[in-house]
C-alpha positions as CSV (number, residue, x, y, z in Angstrom):
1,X,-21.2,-50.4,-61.6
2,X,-20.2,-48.3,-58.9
3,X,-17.3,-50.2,-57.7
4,X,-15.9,-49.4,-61.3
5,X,-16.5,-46.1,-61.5
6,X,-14.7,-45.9,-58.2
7,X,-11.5,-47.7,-60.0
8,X,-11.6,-45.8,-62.8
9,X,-11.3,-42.6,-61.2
10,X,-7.7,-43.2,-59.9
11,X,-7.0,-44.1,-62.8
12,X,-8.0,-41.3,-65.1
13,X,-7.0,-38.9,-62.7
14,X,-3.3,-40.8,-62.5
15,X,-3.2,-40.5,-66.6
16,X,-4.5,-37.3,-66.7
17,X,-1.5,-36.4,-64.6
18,X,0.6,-38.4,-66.8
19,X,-0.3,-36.3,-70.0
20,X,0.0,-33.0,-68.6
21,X,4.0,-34.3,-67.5
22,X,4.4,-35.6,-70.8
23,X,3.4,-32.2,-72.9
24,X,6.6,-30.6,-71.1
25,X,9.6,-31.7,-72.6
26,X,12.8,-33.0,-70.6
27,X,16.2,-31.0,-71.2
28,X,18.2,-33.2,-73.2
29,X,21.1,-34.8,-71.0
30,X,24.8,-34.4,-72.6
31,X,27.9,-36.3,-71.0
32,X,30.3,-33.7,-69.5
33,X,33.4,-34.3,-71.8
34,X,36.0,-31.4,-71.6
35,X,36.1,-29.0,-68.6
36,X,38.5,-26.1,-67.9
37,X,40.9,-25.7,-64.9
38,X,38.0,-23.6,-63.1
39,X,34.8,-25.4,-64.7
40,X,33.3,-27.1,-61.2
41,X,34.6,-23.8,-59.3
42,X,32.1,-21.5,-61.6
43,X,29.7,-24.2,-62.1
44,X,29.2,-24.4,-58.4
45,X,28.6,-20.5,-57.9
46,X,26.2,-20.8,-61.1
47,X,23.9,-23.6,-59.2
48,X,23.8,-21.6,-56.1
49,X,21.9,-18.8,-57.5
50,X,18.8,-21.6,-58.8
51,X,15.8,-20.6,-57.5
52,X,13.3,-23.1,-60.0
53,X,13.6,-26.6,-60.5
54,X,11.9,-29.6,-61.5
55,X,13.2,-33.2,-61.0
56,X,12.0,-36.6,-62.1
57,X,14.2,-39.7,-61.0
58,X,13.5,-42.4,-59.0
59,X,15.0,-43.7,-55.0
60,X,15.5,-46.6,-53.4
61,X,15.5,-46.7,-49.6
62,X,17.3,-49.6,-47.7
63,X,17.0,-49.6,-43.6
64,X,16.4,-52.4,-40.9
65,X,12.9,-52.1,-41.5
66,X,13.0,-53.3,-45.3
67,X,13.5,-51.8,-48.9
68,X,11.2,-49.6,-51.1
69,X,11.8,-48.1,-54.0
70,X,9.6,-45.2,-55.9
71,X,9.4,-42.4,-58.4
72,X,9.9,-38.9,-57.2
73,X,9.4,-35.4,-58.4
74,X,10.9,-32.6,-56.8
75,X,9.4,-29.3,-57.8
76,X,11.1,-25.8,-56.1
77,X,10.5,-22.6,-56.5
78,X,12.1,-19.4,-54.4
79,X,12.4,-21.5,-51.0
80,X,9.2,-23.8,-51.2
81,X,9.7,-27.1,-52.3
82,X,7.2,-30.0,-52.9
83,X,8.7,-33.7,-52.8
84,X,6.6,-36.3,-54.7
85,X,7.3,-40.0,-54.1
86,X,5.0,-42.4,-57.0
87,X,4.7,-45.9,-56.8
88,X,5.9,-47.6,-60.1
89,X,1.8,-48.3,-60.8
90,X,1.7,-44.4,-60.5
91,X,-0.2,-43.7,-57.4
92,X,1.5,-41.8,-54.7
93,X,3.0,-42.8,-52.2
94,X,2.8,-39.4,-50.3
95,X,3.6,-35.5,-51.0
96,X,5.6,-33.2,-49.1
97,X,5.6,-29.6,-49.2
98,X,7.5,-27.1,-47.4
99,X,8.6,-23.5,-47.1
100,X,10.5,-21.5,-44.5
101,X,7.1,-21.4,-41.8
102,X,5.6,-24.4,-42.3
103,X,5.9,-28.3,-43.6
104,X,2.9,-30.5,-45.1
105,X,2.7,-34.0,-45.3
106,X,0.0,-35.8,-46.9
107,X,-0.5,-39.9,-47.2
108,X,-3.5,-41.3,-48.4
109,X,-5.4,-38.6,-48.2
110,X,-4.4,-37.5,-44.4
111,X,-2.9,-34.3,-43.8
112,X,0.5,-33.9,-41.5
113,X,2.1,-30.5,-40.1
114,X,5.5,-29.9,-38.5
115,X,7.6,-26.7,-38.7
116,X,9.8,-28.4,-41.1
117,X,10.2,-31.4,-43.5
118,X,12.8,-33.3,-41.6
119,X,11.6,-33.3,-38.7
120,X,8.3,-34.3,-39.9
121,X,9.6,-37.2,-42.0
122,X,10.9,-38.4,-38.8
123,X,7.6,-37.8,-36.9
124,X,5.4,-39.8,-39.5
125,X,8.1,-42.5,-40.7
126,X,10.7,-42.9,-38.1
127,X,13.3,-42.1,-40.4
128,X,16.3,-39.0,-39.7
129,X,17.0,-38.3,-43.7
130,X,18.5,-34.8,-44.5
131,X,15.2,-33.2,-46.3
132,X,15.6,-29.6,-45.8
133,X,19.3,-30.0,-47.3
134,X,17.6,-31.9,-50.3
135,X,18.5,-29.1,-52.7
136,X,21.7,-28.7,-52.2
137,X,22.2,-32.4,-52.3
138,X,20.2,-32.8,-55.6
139,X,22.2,-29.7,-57.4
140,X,25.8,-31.4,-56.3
141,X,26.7,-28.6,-54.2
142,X,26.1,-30.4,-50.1
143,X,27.1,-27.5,-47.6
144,X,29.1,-28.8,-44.7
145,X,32.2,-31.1,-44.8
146,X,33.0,-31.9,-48.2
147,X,35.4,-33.6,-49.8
148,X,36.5,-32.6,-53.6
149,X,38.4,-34.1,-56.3
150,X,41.7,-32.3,-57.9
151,X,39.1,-30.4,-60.3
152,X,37.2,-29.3,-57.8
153,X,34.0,-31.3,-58.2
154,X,31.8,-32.9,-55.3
155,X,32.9,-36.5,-54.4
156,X,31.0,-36.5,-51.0
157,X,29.9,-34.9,-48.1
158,X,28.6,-35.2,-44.2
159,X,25.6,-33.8,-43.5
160,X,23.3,-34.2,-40.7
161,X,24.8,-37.4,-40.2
162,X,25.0,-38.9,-43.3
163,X,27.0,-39.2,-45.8
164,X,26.5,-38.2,-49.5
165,X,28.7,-40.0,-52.2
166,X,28.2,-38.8,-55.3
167,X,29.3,-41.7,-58.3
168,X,28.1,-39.1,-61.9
169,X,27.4,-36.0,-63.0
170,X,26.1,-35.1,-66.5
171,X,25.4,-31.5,-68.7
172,X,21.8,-30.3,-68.8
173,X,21.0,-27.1,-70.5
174,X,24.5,-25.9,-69.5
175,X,23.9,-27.1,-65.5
176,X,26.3,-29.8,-64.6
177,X,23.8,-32.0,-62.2
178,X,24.3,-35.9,-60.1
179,X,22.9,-38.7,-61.9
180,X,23.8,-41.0,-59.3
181,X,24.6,-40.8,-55.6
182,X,23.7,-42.4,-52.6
183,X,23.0,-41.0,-48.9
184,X,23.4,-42.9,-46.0
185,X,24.3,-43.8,-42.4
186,X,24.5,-46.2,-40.1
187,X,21.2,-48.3,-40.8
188,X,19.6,-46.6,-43.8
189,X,21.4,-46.3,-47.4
190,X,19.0,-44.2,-49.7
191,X,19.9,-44.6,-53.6
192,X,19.1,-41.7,-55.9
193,X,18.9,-41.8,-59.8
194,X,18.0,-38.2,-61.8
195,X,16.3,-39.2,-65.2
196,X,14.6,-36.2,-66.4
197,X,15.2,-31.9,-65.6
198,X,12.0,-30.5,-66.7
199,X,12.8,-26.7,-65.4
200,X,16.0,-25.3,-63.8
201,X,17.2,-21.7,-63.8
């Protein structure tokens, strides 16, 4: 009897979770149809002043050690963030959070400190990704060199390293955001699809 209880714990706790996501409604996404001549100039200084946002999508990671692939939820607010990777069964995987002091990792149950998320993702998994440029990547606006298309929107970018290629970019509540981009470099390709923007302003 106790072995169940200790299964059904997860389990209720994972769709507990579930129900409280599901009572806040996704912003409906539109297709981008017509833009004017300065559309991705204005839409870019409009995304630079978000300060809260909350992503749902899912990422695939492809390096010399193997593949995984895994839900994530990306919640900020001011300049914390929380990163949120899920397993597709719906128990996760492992949490960061971060702000400008501080980074917290937590897998399993075990805590992890560093004095930032990169360098901490490095630390614990082996792997140099560009976390603490995750928001700009995520919004479409990557700082650093960047190339553009004749409207002026985001085709790709190196940061850190890597490269960003971003492949579609669709209308939600007015915020033109990536659907679908990759990052990568030499031995780790890391594919990124948005599916739901439950907050962004």
């Amino acid at each position: 009897m106790k072995s169940i209880k200790k299964l059904m714990l997860p389990l209720t706790v994972s769709a507990f979770a579930l129900l409280l996501a599901a009572c806040q409604s996704p912003i409906e996404q539109k297709e981008i149809s017509f833009v004017s001549d300065n559309y991705w100039t204005l839409m870019q200084d409009k995304l630079k002043t978000i300060k809260n946002l909350n992503l749902k999508g899912r990422i695939g990671i492809q390096n010399p050690q193997g593949r995984m692939s895994a839900n994530y939820i990306y919640n900020l607010k001011n300049d914390a963030y929380t990163l949120e990777l899920i397993s597709s069964l719906g128990s996760q995987i492992g949490k960061l959070t971060a702000d400008k002091n501080e980074a917290k990792l937590i897998i399993n149950g075990k805590v992890y400190t560093s004095n930032d998320g990169e360098s901490l993702i490095k630390e614990i998994y082996g792997l140099s990704l560009p976390v603490n440029d995750l928001k700009d990547i995520m919004l479409g606006i990557p700082q650093g060199m960047a190339l553009k298309d004749s409207s002026g929107k985001y085709q790709s970018a190196v940061i850190a390293g890597f490269l960003v290629e971003y492949q579609k970019f669709a209308d939600f509540n007015n915020y033109a955001l990536p659907t679908d981009y990759q990052i990568s470099n030499e031995d780790t390709l890391l594919k990124v699809r948005l599916n739901e923007v439950l907050t962004i302003n």
